[in-house]
N, C-alpha and C positions, 0 to 999 in steps of 0.2 A: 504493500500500500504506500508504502514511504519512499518507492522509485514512481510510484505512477502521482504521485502529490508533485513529487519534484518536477517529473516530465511535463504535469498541467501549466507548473508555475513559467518552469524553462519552454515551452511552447509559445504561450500567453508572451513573453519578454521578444520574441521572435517575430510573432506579431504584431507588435510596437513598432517594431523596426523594421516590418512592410510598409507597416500605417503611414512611416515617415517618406516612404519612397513613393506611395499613395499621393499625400500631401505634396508632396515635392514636384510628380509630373503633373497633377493637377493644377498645381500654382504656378506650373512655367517655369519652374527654377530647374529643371531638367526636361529634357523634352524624352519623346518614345522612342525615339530614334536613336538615342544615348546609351542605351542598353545592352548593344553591340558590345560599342567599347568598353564599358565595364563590365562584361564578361569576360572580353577578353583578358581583360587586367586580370580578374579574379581566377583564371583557368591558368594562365601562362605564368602567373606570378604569384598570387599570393596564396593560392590552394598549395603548391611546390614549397613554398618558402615554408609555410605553416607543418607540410608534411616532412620535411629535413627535419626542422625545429623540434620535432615530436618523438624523433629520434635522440636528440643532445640530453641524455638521460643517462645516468651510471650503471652498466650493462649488469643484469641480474639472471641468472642459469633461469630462474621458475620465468618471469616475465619474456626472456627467449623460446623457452618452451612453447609459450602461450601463445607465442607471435607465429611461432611456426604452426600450430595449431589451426587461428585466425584463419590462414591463406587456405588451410583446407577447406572448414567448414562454412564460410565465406562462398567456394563454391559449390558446396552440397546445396543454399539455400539457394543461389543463381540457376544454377541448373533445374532445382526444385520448379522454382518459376516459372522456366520456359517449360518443363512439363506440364503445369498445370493448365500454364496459356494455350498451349498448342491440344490440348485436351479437351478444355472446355472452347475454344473458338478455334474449331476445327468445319468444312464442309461449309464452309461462309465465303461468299465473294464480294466485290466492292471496293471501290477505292481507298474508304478507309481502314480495311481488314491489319495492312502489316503496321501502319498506325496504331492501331488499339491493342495491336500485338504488342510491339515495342513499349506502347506505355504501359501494359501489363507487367512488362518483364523487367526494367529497369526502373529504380527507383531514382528520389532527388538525395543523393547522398552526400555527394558535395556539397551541394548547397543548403538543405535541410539535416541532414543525417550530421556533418559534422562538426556546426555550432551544439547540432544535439550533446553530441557524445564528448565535446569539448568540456560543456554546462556539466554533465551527470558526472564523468568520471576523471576528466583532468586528462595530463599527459599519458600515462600511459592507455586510455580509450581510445585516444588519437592512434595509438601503434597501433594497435587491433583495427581501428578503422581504415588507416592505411593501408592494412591487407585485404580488407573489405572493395578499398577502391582499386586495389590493383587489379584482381581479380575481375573485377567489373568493368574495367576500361580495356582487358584483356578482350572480353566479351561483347563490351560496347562494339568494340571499334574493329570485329570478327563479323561475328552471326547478329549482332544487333545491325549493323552497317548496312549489311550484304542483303539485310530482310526490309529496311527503309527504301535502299538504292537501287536494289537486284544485282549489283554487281557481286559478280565471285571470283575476279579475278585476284589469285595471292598475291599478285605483284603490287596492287593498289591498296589491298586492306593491309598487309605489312607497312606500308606506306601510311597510313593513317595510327596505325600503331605508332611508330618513331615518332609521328609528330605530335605526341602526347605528352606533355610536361612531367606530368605526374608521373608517370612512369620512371621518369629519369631521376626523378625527386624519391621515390620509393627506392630508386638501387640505392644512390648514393646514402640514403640515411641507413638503409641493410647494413652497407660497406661500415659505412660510421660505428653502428651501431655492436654490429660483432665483432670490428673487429676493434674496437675501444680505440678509435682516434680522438685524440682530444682537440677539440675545437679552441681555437681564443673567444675570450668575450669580446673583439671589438667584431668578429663575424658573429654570435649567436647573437647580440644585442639587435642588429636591424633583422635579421633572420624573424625573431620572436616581435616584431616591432609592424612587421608585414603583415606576417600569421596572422596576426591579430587583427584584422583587416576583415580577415575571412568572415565572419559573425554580420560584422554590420553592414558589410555588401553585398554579400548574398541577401539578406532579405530585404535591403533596398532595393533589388535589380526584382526580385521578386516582387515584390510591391509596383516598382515602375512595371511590371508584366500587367499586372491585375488595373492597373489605372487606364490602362492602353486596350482593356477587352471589354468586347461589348457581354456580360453575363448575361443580361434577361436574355438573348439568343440561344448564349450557346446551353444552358440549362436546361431550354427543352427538345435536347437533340437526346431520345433514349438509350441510341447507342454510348454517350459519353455515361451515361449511370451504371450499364453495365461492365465498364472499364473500373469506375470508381467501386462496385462491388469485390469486383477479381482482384484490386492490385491494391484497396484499402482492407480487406475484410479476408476474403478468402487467404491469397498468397500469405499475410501474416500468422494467419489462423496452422493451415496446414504446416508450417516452418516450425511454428512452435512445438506441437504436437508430434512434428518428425525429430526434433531437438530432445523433448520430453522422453519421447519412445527410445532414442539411442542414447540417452542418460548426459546428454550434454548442456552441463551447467557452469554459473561462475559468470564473472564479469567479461570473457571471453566473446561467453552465447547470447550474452544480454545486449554485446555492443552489433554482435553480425545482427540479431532478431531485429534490433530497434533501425538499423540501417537498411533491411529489406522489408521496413513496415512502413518506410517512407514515402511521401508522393509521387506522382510521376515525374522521371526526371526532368529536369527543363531544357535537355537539350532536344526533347523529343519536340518542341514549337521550331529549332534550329533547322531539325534534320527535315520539320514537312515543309520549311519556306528553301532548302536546299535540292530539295528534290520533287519537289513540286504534290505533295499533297494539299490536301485540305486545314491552311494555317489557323484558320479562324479556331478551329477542332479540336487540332493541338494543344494551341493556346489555353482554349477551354477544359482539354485533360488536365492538363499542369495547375491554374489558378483554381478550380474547383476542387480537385485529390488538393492544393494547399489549403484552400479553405480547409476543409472536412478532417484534415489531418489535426487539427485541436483539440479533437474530440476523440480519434480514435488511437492517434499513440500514446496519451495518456491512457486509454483501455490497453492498448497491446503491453503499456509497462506493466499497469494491474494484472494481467492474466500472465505476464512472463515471474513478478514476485510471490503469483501463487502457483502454478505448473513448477516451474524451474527454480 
């Protein structure tokens, strides 16, 4: 109960700091357009910086363990997802099928998941998160890609891999990490100075999404609600209960659980103005699964500190 009180309160704080990005495109003081580039800030730079940063920690055998742990069960739940999605919205056609697919399957973890896990458990939730997002940008930027774009060529999705920040920010804090380099403080000081960036722009840029969409539309599009059942209710629900059943517990399972009970990701609004889906749609996945998300990972905390 005293992880799911926290999560209302750490949710509630998060939504503030939409509200302010709300206010801000509203008032003209940022425009919609603006969004671009502070994602790009946010993905190329300060997700990276924050993810090194999370690493500068005094190396501990049980906490290596744990991390090595992370990377597995990280994708028991990813793959979990795409089986579920490809199960339940299967024999369906339509333009926006591999849309509702993909926001089924990847969550907002960058952006929602890791001010989460920042708030509840501090640095060392960041390391476990970081193998959460590795694993996941493995995946994004593979069969998540190739299912938005149709492209299967390996030459291109490798190609989109490399150009992945985080990825490179994930070795380098490994390397750091096991192999106990020590950093100076005039490099961890802006490192941790960046990182810290991460929180209040992600849900600015969140906020700027939501001020920029038309909701009374996209709210009565039925298909969007059955997206927000599979990837807010269902996918969390079965995770937990396959966690539960293989006895996997601790601050480990609580940080993968809460990172794949996330919204839909926001880069799925990216992927349908890149490739020519239905934007309005997208958009609609992402700023509604963020709405809704208030309500239900504070419930996924409550049923993760009684199950597990």
């Amino acid at each position: 109960m005293d992880l799911a009180v926290i999560t209302f309160k750490q949710v509630f704080v998060l939504f503030l700091l939409m509200f302010a990005g709300v206010v801000c495109t509203r008032a003209g003081v940022v425009h919609p357009g603006d969004k671009r580039a502070f994602s790009d800030l946010l993905l190329n730079l300060v997700v990276p910086a924050m993810v090194v940063n999370s690493y500068l920690t005094e190396y501990n055998p049980s906490t290596g363990h744990n991390l090595l742990r992370a990377f597995g069960w990280s994708l028991l739940v990813l793959l979990a997802g795409f089986a579920i999605t490809f199960f339940l919205i299967r024999n369906v056609r339509g333009e926006q099928l591999s849309i509702r697919r993909f926001a089924c399957i990847f969550s907002n973890a960058a952006y929602m998941g890791f001010p989460l896990i920042e708030s509840l458990f501090g640095a060392e939730g960041l390391l476990y998160a970081s193998a959460y997002v590795t694993m996941f940008n493995l995946l994004l930027w593979t069969i998540g890609a190739a299912m938005v774009s149709g492209e299967t060529r390996r030459r291109e999705i490798a190609a989109s891999i490399l150009r992945t920040p985080v990825l490179y920010a994930v070795v380098a804090g490994l390397i750091i990490y096991f192999l106990r380099i020590p950093v100076p403080e005039i490099i961890q000081k802006p490192l941790g100075l960046i990182g810290a960036m991460n929180t209040p722009l992600s849900m600015f840029i969140t906020g700027m999404l939501i001020a920029s969409s038309r909701l009374g539309r996209v709210i009565r599009n039925r298909l969007l609600w059955g997206v927000m059942a599979l990837r807010m209710l269902v996918i969390p629900a079965v995770c937990i209960a396959l966690f539960a059943v293989l006895g996997f517990r601790g601050m480990v399972g609580e940080v993968v659980l809460l990172l794949e009970a996330c919204p839909c990701a926001a880069i799925t609004s990216v992927f349908a103005v890149r490739y020519h889906h239905d934007e309005e749609f997208a958009a609609g996945l992402v700023v509604v699964s963020t709405l809704i998300s208030i309500v239900t990972l504070p419930l996924c905390a409550m049923l993760l500190a009684t199950v597990l």
